[in-house]
Chimera marker file (.cmm) of the C-alpha trace (Angstrom):
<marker_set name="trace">
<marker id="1" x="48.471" y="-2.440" z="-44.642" r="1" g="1" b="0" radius="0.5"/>
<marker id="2" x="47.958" y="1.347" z="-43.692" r="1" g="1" b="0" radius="0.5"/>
<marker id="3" x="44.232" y="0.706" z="-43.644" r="1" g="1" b="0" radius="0.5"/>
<marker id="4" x="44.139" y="-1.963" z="-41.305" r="1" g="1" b="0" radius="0.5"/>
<marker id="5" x="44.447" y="0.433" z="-37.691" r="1" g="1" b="0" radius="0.5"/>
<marker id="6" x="41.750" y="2.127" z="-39.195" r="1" g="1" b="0" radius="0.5"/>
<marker id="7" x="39.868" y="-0.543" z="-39.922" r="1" g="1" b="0" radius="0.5"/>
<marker id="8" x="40.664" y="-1.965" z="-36.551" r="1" g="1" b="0" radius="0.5"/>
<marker id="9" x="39.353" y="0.448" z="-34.838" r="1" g="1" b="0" radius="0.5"/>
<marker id="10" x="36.081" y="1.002" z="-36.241" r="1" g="1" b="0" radius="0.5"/>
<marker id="11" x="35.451" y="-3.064" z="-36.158" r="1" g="1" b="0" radius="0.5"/>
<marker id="12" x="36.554" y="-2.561" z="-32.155" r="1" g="1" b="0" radius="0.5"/>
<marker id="13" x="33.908" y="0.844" z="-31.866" r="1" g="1" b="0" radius="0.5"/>
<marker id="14" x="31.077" y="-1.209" z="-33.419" r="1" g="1" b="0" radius="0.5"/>
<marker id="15" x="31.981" y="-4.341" z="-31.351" r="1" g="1" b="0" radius="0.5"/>
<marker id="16" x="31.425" y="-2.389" z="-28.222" r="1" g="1" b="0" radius="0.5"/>
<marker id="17" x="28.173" y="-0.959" z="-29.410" r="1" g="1" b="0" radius="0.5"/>
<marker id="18" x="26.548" y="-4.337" z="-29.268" r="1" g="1" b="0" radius="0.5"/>
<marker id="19" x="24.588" y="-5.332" z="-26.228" r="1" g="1" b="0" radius="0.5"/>
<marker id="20" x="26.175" y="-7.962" z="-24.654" r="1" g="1" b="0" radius="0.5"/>
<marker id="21" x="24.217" y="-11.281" z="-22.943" r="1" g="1" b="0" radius="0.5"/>
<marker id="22" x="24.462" y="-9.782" z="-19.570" r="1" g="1" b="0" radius="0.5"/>
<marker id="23" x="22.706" y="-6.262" z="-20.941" r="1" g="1" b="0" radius="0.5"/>
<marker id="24" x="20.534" y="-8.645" z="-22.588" r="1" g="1" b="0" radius="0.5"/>
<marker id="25" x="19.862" y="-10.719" z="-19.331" r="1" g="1" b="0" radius="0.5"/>
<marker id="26" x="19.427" y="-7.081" z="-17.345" r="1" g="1" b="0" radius="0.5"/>
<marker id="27" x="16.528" y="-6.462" z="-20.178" r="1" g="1" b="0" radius="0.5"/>
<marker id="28" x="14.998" y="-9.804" z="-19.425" r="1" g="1" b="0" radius="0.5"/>
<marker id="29" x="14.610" y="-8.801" z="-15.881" r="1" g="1" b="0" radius="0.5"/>
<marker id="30" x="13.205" y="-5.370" z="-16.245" r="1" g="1" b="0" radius="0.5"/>
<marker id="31" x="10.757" y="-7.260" z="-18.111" r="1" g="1" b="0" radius="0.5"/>
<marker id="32" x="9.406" y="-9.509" z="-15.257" r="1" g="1" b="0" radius="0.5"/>
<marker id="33" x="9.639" y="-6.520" z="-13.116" r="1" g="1" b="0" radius="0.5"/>
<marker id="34" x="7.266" y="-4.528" z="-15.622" r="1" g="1" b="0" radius="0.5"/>
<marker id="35" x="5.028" y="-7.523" z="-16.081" r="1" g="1" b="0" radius="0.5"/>
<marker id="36" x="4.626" y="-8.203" z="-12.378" r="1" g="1" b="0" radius="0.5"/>
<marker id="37" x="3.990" y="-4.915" z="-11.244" r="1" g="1" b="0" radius="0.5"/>
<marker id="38" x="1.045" y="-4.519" z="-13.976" r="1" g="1" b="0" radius="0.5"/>
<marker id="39" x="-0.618" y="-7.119" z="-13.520" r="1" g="1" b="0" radius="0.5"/>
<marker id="40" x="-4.344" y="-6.881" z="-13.892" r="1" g="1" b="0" radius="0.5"/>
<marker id="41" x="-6.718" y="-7.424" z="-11.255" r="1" g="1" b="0" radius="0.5"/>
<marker id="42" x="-8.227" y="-10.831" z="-13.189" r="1" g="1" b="0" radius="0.5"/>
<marker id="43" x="-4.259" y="-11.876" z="-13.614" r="1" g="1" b="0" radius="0.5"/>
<marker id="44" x="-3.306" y="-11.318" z="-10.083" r="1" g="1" b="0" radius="0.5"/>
<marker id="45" x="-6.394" y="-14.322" z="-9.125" r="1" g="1" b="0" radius="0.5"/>
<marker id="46" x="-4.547" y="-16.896" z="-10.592" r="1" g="1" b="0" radius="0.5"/>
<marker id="47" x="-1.599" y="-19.064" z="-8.578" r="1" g="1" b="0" radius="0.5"/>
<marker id="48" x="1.591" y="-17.248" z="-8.022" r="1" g="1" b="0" radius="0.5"/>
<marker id="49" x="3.061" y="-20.378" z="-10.288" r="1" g="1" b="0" radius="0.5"/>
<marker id="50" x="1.523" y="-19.559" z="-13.102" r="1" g="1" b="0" radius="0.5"/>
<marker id="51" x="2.248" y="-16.014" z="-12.861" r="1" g="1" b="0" radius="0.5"/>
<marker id="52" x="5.966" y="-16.746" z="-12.195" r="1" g="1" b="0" radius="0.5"/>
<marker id="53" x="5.769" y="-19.267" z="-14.926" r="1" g="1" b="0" radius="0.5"/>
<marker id="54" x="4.424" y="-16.557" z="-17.844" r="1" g="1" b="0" radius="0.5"/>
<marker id="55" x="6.851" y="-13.748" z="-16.538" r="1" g="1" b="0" radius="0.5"/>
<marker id="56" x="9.456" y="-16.531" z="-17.059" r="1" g="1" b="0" radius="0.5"/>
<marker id="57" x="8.299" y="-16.895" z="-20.733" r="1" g="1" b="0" radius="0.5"/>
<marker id="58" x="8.497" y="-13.323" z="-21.519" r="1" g="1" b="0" radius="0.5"/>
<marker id="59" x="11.877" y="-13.340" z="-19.777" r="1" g="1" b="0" radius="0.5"/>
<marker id="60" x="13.302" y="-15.969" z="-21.947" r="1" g="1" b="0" radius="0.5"/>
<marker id="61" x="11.465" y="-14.281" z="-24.977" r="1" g="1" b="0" radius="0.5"/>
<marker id="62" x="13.097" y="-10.883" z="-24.260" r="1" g="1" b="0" radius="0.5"/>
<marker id="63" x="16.616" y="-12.024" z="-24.414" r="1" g="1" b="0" radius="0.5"/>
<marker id="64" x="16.224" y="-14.423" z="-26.921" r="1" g="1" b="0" radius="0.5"/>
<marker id="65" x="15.181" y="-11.624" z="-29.044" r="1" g="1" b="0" radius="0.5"/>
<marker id="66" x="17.735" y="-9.371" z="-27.790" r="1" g="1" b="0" radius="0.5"/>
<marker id="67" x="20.771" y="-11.822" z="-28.705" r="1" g="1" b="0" radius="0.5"/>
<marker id="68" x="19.356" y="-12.669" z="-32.222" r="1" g="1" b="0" radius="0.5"/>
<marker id="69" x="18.409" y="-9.257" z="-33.240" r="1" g="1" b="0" radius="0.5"/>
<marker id="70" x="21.475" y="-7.905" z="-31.769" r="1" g="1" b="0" radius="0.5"/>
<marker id="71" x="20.176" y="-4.850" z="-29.726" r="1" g="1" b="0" radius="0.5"/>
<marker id="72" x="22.306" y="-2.030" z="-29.370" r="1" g="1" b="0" radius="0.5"/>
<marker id="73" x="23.911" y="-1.032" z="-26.158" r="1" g="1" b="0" radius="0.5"/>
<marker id="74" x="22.016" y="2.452" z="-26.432" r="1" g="1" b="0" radius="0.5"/>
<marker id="75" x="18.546" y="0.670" z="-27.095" r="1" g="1" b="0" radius="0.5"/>
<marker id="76" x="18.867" y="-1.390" z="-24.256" r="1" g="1" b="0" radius="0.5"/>
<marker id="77" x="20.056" y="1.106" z="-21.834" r="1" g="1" b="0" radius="0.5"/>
<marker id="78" x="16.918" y="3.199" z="-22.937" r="1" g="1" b="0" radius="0.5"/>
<marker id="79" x="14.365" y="0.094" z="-22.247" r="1" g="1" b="0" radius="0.5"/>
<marker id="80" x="16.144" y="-0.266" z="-18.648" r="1" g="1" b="0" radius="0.5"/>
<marker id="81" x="14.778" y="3.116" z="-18.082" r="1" g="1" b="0" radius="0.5"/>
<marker id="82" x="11.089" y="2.491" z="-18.817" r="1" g="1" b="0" radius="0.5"/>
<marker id="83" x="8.774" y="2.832" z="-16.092" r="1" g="1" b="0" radius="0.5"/>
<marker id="84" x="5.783" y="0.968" z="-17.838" r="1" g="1" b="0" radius="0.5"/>
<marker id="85" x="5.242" y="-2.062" z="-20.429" r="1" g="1" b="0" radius="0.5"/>
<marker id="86" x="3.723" y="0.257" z="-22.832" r="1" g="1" b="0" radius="0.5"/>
<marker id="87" x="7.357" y="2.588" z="-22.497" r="1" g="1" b="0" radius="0.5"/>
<marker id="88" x="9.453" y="-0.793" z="-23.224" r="1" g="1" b="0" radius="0.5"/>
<marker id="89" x="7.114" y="-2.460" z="-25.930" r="1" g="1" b="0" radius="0.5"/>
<marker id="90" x="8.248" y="1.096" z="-27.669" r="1" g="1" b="0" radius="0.5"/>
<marker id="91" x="11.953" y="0.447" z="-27.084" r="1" g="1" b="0" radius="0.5"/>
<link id1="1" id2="2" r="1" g="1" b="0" radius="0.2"/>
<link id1="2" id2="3" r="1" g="1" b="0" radius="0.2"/>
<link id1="3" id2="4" r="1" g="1" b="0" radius="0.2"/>
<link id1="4" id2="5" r="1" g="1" b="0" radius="0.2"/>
<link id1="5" id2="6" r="1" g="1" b="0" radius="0.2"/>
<link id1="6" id2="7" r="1" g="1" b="0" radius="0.2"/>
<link id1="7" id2="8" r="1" g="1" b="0" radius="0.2"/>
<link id1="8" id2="9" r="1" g="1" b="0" radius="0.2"/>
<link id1="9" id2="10" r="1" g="1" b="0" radius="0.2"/>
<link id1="10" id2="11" r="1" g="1" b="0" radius="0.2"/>
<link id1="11" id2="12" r="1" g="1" b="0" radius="0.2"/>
<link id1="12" id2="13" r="1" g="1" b="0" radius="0.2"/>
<link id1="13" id2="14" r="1" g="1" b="0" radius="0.2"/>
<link id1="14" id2="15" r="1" g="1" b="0" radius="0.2"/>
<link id1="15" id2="16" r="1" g="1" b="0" radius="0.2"/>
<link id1="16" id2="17" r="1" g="1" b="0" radius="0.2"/>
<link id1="17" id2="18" r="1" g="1" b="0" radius="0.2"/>
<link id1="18" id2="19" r="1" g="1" b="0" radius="0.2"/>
<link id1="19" id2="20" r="1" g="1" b="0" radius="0.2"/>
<link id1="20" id2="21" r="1" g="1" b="0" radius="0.2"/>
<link id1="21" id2="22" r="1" g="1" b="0" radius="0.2"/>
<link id1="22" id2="23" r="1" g="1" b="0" radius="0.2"/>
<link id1="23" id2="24" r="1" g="1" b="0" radius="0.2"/>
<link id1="24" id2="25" r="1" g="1" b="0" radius="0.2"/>
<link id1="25" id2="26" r="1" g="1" b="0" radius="0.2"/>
<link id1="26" id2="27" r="1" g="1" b="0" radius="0.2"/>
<link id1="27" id2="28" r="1" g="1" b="0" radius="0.2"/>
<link id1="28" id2="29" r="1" g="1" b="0" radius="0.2"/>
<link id1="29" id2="30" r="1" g="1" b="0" radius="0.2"/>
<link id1="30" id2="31" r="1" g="1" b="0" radius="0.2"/>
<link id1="31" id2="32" r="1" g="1" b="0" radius="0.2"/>
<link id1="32" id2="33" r="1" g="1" b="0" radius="0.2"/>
<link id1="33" id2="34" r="1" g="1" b="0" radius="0.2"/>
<link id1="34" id2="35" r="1" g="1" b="0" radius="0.2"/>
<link id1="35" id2="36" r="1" g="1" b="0" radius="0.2"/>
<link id1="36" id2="37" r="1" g="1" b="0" radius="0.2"/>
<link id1="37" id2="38" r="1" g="1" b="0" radius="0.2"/>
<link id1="38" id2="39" r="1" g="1" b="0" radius="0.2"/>
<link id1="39" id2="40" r="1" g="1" b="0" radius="0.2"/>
<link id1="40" id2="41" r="1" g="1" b="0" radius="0.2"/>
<link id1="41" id2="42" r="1" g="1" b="0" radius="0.2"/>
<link id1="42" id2="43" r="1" g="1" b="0" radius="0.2"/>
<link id1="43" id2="44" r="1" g="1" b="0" radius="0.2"/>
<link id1="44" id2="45" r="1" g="1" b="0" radius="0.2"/>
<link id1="45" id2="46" r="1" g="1" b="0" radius="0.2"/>
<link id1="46" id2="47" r="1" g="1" b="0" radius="0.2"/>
<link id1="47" id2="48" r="1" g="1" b="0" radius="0.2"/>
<link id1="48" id2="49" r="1" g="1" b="0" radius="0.2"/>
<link id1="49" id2="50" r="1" g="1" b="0" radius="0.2"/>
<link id1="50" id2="51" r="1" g="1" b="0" radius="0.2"/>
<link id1="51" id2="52" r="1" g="1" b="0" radius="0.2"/>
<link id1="52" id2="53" r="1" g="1" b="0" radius="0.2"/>
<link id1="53" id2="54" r="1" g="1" b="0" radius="0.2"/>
<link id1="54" id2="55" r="1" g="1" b="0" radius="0.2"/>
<link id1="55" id2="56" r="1" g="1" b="0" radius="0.2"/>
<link id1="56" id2="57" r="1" g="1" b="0" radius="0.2"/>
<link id1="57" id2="58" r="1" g="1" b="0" radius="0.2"/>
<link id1="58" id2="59" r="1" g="1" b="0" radius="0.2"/>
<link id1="59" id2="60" r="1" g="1" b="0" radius="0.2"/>
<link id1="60" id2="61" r="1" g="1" b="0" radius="0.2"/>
<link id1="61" id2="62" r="1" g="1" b="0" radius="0.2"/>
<link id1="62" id2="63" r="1" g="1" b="0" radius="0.2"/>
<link id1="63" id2="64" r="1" g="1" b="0" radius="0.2"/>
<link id1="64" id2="65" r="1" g="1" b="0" radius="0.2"/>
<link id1="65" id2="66" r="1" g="1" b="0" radius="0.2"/>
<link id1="66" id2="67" r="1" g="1" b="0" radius="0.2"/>
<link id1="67" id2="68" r="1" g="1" b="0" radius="0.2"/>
<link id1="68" id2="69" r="1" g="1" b="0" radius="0.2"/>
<link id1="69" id2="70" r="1" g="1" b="0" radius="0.2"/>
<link id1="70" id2="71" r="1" g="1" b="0" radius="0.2"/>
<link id1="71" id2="72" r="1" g="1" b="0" radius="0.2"/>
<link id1="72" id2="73" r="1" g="1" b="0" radius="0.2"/>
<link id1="73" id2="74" r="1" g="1" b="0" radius="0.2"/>
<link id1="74" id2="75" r="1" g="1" b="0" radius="0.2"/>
<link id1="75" id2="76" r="1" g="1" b="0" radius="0.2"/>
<link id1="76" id2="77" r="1" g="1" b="0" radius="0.2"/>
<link id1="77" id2="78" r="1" g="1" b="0" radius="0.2"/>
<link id1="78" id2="79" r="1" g="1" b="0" radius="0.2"/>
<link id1="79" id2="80" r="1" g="1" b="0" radius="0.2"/>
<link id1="80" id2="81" r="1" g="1" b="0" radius="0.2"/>
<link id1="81" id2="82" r="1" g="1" b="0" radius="0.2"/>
<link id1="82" id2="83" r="1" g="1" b="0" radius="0.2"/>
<link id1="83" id2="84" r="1" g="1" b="0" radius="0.2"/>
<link id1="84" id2="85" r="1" g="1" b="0" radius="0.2"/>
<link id1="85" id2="86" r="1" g="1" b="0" radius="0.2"/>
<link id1="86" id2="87" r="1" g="1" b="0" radius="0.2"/>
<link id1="87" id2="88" r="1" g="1" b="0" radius="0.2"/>
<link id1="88" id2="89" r="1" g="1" b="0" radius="0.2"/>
<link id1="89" id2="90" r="1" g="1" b="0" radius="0.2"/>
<link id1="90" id2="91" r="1" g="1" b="0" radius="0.2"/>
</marker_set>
């Protein structure tokens, strides 16, 4: 029983490490952001539908991933600061 604060509080300091689904949802969008504002001069021809449609997919991919894989807090806040897709493909 004298372990058990101890233990408590290192189960409560991971806990908080993990990214939660609104960090992940925040990772989704800097996603589309990065994908839209890179787009190439061939992608930007085709129908703004199709475009929202594939930034959608990579949205959805990005916190899928994020959730399953269970991104750290830390990891994610360093993404959110990438200024280019090749910076967050490294995250």
């Amino acid at each position: 029983m004298k372990y058990l604060p101890a233990s408590m509080f290192v189960f409560l300091t991971l806990a908080g490490c993990a990214a939660s689904d609104e960090d992940c949802a925040k990772l989704g969008d800097k996603f589309v952001e990065l994908y839209s504002g890179e787009l190439s001069e061939d992608s930007k021809k085709l129908s703004p539908r199709v475009l929202e449609n594939a930034a959608e997919a990579g949205r959805e991919e990005v916190v899928d991933q994020c959730k399953k894989q269970k991104f750290s807090r830390a990891s994610v806040e360093r993404c959110l600061t990438a200024t280019s897709m090749n910076d967050f493909k490294k995250c």
